[in-house]
C-alpha positions in Angstrom: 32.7 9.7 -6.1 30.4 12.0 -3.5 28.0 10.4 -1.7 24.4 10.5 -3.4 21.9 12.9 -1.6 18.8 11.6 -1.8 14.8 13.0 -0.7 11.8 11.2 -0.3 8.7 12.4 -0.2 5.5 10.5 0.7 3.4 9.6 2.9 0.0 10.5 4.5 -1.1 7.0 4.6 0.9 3.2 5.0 0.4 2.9 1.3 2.2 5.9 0.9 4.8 5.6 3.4 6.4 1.7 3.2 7.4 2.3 -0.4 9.0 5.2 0.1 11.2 3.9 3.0 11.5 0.3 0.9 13.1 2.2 -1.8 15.3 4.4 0.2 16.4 0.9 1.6 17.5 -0.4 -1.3 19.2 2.7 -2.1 21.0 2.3 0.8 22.0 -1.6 0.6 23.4 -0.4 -2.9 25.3 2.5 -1.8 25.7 2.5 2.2 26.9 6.0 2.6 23.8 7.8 0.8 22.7 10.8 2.6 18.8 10.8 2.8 15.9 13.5 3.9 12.6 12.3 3.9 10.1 15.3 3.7 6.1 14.5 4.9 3.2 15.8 6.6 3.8 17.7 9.5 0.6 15.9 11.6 0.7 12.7 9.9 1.6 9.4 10.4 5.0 9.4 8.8 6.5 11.5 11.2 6.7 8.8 13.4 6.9 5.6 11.4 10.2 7.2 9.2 12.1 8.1 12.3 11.6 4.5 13.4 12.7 2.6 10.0 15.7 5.1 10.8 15.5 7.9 8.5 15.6 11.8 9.2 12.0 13.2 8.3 11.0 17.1 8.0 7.2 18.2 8.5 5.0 20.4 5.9 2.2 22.0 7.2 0.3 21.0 4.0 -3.0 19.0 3.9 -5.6 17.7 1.1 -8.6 19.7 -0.1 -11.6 17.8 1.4 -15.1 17.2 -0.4 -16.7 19.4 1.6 -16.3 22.9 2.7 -14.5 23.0 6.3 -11.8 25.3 7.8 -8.7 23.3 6.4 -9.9 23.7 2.5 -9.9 27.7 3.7 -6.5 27.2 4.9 -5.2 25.3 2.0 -3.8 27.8 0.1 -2.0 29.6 2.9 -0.7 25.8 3.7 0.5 25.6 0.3 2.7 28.5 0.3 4.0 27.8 3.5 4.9 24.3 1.9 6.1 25.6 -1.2 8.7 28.3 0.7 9.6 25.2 3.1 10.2 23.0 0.3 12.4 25.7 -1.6 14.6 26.0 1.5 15.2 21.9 2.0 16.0 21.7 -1.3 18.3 25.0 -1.7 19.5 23.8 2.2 20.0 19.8 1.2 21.1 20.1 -2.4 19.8 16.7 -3.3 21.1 15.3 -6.9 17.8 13.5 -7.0 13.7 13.9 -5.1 11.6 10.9 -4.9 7.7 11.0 -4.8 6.0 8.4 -3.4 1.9 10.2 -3.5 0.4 12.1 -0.3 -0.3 15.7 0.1 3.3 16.6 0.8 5.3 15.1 -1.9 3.6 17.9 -4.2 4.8 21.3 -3.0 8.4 19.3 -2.5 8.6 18.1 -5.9 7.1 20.7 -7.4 9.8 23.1 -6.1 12.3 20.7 -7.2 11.7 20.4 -10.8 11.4 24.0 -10.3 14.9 24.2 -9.4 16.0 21.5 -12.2 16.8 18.5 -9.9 16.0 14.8 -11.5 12.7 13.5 -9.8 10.7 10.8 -10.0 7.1 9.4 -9.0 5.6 6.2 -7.9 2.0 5.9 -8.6 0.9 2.9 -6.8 -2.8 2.8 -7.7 -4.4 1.8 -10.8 -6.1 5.1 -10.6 -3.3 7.4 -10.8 -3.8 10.8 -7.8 -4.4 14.0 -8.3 -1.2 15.0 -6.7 0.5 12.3 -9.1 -1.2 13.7 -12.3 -0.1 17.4 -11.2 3.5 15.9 -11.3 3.6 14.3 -14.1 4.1 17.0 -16.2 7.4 17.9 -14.6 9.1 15.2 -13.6 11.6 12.5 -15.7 9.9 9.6 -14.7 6.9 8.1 -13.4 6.9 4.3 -12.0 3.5 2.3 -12.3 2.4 -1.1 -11.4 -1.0 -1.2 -13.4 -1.1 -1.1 -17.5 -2.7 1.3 -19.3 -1.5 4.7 -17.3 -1.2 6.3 -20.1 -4.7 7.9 -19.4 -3.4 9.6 -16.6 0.3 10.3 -17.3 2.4 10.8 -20.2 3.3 7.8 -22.1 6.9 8.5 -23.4 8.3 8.8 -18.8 5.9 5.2 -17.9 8.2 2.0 -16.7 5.9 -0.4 -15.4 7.6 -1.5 -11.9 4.9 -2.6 -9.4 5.0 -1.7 -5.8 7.7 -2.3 -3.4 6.6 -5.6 -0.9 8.5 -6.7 1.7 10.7 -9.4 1.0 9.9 -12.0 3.4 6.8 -12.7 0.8 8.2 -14.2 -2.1 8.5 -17.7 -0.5 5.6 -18.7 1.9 4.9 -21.9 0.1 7.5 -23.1 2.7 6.5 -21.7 5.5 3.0 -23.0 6.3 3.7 -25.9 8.8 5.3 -22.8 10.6 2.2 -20.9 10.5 0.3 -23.3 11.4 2.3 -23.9 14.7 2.1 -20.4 15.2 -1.3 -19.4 15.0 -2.1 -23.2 16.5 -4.2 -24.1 13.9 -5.8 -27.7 12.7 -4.5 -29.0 9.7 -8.4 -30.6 8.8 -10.3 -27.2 8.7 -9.6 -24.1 6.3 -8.3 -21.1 7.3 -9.8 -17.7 6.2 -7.6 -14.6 7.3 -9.3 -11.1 7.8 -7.3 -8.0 7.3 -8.7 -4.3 7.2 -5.5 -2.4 7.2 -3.5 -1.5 10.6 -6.1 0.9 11.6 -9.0 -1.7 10.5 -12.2 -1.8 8.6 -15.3 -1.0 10.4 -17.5 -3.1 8.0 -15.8 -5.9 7.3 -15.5 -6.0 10.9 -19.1 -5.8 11.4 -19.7 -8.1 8.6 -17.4 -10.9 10.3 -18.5 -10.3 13.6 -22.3 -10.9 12.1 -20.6 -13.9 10.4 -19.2 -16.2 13.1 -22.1 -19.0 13.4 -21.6 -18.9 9.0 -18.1 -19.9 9.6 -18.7 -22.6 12.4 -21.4 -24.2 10.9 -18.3 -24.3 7.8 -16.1 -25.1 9.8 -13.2 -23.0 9.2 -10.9 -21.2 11.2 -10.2 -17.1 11.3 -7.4 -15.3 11.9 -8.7 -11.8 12.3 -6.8 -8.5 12.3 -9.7 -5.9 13.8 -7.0 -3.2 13.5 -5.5 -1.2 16.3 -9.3 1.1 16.1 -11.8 -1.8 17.1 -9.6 -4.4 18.9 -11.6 -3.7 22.3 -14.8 -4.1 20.1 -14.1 -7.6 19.1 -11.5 -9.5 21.3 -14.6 -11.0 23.6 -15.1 -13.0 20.1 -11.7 -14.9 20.7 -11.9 -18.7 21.0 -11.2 -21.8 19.6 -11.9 -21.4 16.1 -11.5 -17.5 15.8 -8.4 -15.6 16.5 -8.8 -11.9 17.3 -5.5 -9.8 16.8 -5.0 -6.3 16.6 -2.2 -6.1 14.4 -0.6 -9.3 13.0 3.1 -9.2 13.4 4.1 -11.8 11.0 2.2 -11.0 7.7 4.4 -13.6 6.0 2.9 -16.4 8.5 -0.4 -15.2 8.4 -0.6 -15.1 4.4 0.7 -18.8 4.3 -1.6 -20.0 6.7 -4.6 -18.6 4.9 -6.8 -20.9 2.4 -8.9 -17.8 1.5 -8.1 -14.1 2.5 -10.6 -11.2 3.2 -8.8 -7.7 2.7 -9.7 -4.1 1.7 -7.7 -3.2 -1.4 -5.5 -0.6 -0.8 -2.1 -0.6 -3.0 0.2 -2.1 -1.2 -1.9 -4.8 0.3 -3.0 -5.7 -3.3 1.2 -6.0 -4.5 1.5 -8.2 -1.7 -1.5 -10.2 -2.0 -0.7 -10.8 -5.9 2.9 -12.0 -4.6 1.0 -14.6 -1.9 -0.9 -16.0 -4.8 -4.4 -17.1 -2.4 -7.9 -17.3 -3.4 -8.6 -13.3 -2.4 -12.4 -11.5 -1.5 -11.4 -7.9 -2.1 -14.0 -5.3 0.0 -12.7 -1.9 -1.2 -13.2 1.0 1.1 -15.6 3.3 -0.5 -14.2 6.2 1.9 -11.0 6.9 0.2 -10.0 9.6 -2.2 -11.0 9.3 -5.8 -12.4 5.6 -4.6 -9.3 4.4 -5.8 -9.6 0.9 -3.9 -12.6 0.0 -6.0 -10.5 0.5 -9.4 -7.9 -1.5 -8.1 -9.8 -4.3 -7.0 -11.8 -3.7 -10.6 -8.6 -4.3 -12.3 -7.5 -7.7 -10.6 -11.2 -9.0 -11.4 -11.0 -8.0 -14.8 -8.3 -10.7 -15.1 -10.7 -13.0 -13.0 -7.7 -13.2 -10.3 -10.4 -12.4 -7.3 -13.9 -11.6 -6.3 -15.0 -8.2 -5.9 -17.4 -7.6 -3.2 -19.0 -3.5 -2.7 -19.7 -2.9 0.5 -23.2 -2.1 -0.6 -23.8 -5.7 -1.5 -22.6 -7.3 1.7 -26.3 -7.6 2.8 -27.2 -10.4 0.4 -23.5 -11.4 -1.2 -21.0 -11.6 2.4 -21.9 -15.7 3.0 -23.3 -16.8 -0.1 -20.1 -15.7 -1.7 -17.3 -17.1 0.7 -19.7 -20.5 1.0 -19.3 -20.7 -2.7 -15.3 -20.1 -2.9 -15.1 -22.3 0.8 -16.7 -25.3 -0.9 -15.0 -25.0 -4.7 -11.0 -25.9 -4.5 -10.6 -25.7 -8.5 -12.2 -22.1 -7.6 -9.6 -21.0 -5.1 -7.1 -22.7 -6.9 -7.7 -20.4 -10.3 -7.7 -17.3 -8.4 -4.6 -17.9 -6.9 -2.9 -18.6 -10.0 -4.7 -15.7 -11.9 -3.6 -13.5 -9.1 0.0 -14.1 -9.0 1.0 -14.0 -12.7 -0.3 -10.4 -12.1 2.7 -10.2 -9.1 6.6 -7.9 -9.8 8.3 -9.2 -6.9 11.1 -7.2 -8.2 9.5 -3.5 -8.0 12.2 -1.9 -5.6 14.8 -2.9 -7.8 13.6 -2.0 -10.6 13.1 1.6 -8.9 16.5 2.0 -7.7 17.3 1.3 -10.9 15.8 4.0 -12.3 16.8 6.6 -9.7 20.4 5.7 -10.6 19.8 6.2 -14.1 18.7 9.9 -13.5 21.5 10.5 -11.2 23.9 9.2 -13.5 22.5 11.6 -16.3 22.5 14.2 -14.4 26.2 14.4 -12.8 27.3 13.8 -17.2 
């Protein structure tokens, strides 16, 4: 049999990005001589973070449309048809016998163009509130892979398989790997740990808010391991000391999330799959700044199943301490929200999306 030819598409952001390259992984543990093209952004970050997980990438020059009126939204359409005549070529170039979407601005004009030209495609939605790009999509694809119920408002009902969202693997036990952690990050055994992460570029105000924050948590006497983010390391390492540890980027997730007694994280897709799969007492603080203020509805819909607190980054005035001295002091509180929280966890999402790309290539070459 030939080798499959495979493209991805995705990217514009991590949430974006690690699930498209997780499920090209998977594709290629299953069938090692799989040819793959991932197609992105031209100027964003996934032409450098493909090439290093060891894919070939190709750039659009495509962008979104932005809320307000600015030279790129004048450009947009020109963008557009350069993407959609750049597309055509890959595909017509590549010949893949199947695209995969993963969201962003460029898997639109690339999967667009191949439905066009009758190859099997499929989407991964990883929000609870589904993109515009997605929705667009929908239409024309075979199938589209969710990871929140009731999708059907944004997609057609009869091409939904719930699936979840790719996590990295090293996640599923960390039960067994605290007394590691803790010899890691040097941490007391006596005191609780909170862990702070904004995302790899960080979270200004949750930043702030912790920075504000550090005679709170002394005079509870917990611990911190803090990600700032690459943006506002310099900002905040002077706070390094005993009881707080300042890190730019945390290189062992899997450590850091068993180490953690209560975590403090934006809610971005991927970072809520993986927190669901850690199963800790969680204080979501969506970013309001993000399209559609999708990181609000999916911290909205892990409350609803009271599986963690929801803080706005409006009400961090009067709610920041009052709420983590609450959940610090109450175990039997922690210890429902971690519970709640994982029986909303798929630890088995890329699987379950390779299986579905196989299924469409094995429909298609009948």
């Amino acid at each position: 049999m030939k080798p499959y030819k495979v493209i991805v598409s995705g990217g514009g952001t991590g949430g974006h990005i690690y699930p498209a390259i997780a499920i090209a992984k998977e594709i290629q543990r299953r069938h090692p001589d799989t040819q793959f093209l991932f197609v992105g952004a031209s100027d964003r970050m996934e032409m450098e973070k493909v090439p290093q997980a060891g894919f070939e990438i190709k750039g659009l020059w495509i962008a979104g449309i932005q809320r307000k009126l600015t030279i790129d939204n004048l450009l947009f359409p020109i963008k557009l048809i350069s993407s959609l005549w750049k597309s055509r070529r890959i595909i017509k170039s590549f010949k893949p016998d199947v695209v995969i979407g993963t969201g962003g601005f460029a898997s639109g004009p690339l999967l667009k163009t191949a439905t066009w030209a009758k190859i099997p495609a499929l989407i991964q939605e990883q929000n609870s509130y589904a993109g515009i790009t997605n929705k667009l999509l929908s239409k024309s694809v075979q199938k589209v892979c969710v990871s929140y119920d009731e999708m059907h408002r944004y997609f057609p009902k009869d091409k939904i398989i719930k699936t979840g969202n790719p996590v990295r693997s090293d996640l599923l036990d960390i039960a067994s790997k605290r007394n590691d952690a803790f010899a890691k990050y040097d941490l007391s055994h006596n005191s609780k740990v909170v862990l702070v992460i904004g995302g790899s570029l960080g979270a200004r105000a949750i930043n702030k808010w912790i920075d504000k924050s550090i005679p709170f948590f002394k005079k509870m006497g917990v611990q911190i391991l803090w990600q700032t983010g690459k943006l506002y390391y310099d900002q905040y390492k002077h706070l390094e000391q005993d009881d707080v540890q300042v890190m730019a980027y945390i290189d062992q997730m899997d450590l850091a999330y068993a180490a953690a007694d209560v975590i403090i994280s934006r809610a971005g897709a991927s970072s809520v799959s993986e927190l669901c799969i850690v199963g800790k007492a969680t204080v979501f603080i969506p970013s309001p700044n993000v399209s559609e203020d999708h990181q609000t509805k999916n911290a909205q819909a892990i409350e609803k199943e009271q599986a963690a607190i929801l803080l706005k980054e409006s009400s961090l005035d009067e709610n920041f301490e009052p709420t983590l001295e609450k959940l610090l002091n109450n175990e039997s509180q922690r210890s429902l929200l971690g519970v709640n929280i994982k029986q909303l966890a798929l630890p088995d999402a890329t699987t379950r999306i390779v299986d579905e790309v196989e299924k469409l290539i094995a429909k298609n070459k009948r």
